[in-house]
C-alpha positions in Angstrom: -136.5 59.5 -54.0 -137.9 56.8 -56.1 -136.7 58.3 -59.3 -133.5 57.9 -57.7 -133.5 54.4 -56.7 -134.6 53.1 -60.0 -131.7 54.5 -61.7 -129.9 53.3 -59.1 -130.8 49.7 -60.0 -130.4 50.3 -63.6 -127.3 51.7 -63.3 -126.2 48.7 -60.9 -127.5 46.1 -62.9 -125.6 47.9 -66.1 -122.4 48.0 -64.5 -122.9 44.1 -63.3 -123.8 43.3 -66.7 -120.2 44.4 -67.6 -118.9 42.6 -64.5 -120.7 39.7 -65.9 -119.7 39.6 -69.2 -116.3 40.6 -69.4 -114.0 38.1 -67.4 -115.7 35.9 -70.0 -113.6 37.7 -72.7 -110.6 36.9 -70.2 -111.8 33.1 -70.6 -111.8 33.6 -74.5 -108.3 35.6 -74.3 -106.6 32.1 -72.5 -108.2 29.8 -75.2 -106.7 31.8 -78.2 -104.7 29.5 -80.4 -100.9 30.8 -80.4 -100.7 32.7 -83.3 -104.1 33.8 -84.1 -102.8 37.5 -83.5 -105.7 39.1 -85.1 -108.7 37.0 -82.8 -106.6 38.3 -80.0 -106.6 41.8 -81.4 -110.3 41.4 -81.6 -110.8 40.0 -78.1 -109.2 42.8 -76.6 -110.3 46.2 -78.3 -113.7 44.1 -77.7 -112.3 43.6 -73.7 -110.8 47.4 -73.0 -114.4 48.8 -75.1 -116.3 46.8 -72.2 -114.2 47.7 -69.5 -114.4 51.6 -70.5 -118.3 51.4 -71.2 -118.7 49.0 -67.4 -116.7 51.7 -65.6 -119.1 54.5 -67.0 -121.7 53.2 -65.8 -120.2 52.2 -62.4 -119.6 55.9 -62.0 -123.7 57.1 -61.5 -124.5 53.8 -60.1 -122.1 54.6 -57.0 -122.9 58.2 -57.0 -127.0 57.6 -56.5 -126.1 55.2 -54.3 -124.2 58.0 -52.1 -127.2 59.9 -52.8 -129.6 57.3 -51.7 -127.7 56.9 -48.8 -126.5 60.4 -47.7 -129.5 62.6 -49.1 -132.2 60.6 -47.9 -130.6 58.7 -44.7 -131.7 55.0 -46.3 -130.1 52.4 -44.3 -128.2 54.8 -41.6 -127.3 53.1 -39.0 -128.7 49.9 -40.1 -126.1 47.2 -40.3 -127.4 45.9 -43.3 -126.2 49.0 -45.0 -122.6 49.1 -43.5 -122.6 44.9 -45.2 -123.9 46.2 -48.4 -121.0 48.9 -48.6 -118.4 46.0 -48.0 -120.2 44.2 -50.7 -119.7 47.4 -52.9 -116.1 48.3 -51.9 -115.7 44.4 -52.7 -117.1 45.1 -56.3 -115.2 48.2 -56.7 -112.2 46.1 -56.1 -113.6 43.2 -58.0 -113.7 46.2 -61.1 -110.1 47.5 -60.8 -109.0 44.0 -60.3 -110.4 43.1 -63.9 -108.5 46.5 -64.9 -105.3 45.3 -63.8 -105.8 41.7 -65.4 -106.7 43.0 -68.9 -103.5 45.6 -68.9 -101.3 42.6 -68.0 -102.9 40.5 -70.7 -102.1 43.3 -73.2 -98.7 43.7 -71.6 -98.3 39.9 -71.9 -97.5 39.3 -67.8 -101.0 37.8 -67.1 -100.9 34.5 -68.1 -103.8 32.2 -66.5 -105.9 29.7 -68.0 -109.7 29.6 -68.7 -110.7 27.4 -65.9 -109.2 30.2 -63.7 -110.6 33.0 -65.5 -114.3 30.5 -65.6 -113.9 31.1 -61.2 -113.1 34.5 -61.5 -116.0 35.0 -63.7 -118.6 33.4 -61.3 -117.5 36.3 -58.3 -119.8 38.8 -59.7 -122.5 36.5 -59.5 -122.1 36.4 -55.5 -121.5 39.7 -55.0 -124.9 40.4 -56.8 -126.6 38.3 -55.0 -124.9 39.1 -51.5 -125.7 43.1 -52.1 -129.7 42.3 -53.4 -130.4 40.1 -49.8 -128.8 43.0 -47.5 -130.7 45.7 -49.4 -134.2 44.1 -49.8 -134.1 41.4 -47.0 -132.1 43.6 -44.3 -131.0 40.4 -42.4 -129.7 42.9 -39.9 
């Protein structure tokens, strides 16, 4: 079981990692000067490359979760565990959400500016943190 709850984490904190870093692409996509067609070129083969490579590694990280949970009975029951799945459903979303936002920025449709894409980028952050206190404290 502990094999399987350190890839877990690593696979968690790989997947965040992406979560992290690209909405900051997003932020450099809005502050592209009109006309600088191949920096925006750049910024999103660099963008759909991160958002390929985050959602491979979302794949085991969700799937030793399951394990975790379902072969081994951590949490079940616990209420901690049914916040934590919120939390992950939440950064599921949180994922396809940056999917849809980086198909209408190649589609131009998704027009937002950096500040916004500077808020959007700090979600991640509390969703992190919100999943880390309800799997090691277990408030509840």
């Amino acid at each position: 079981m502990l094999w399987v709850k350190a890839l877990h984490i690593v696979f968690v904190a790989s997947w965040f990692a992406g979560l992290f870093y690209l909405p900051r692409i997003f932020v450099n996509l809005a502050m592209v000067p009109a006309g600088s067609d191949a920096e925006r070129a750049r910024l999103l083969l660099m963008a759909r490359k991160l958002l390929r490579f985050t959602t491979m590694l979302a794949v085991p990280a969700l799937a030793l979760g399951l394990w975790l949970w379902l072969g081994y009975g951590i949490g079940r029951g616990a209420g901690w565990l049914h916040a934590k799945l919120a939390v992950v459903t939440l950064t599921v979303g949180y994922h396809a959400v940056c999917a849809q936002i980086l198909r209408g920025i190649e589609a131009g449709s998704f027009a937002r500016g950096h500040v916004w894409f500077r808020w959007f980028n700090e979600l991640p952050v509390l969703l992190l943190l919100a999943a880390v206190v309800l799997a090691v404290v277990k408030p509840f």
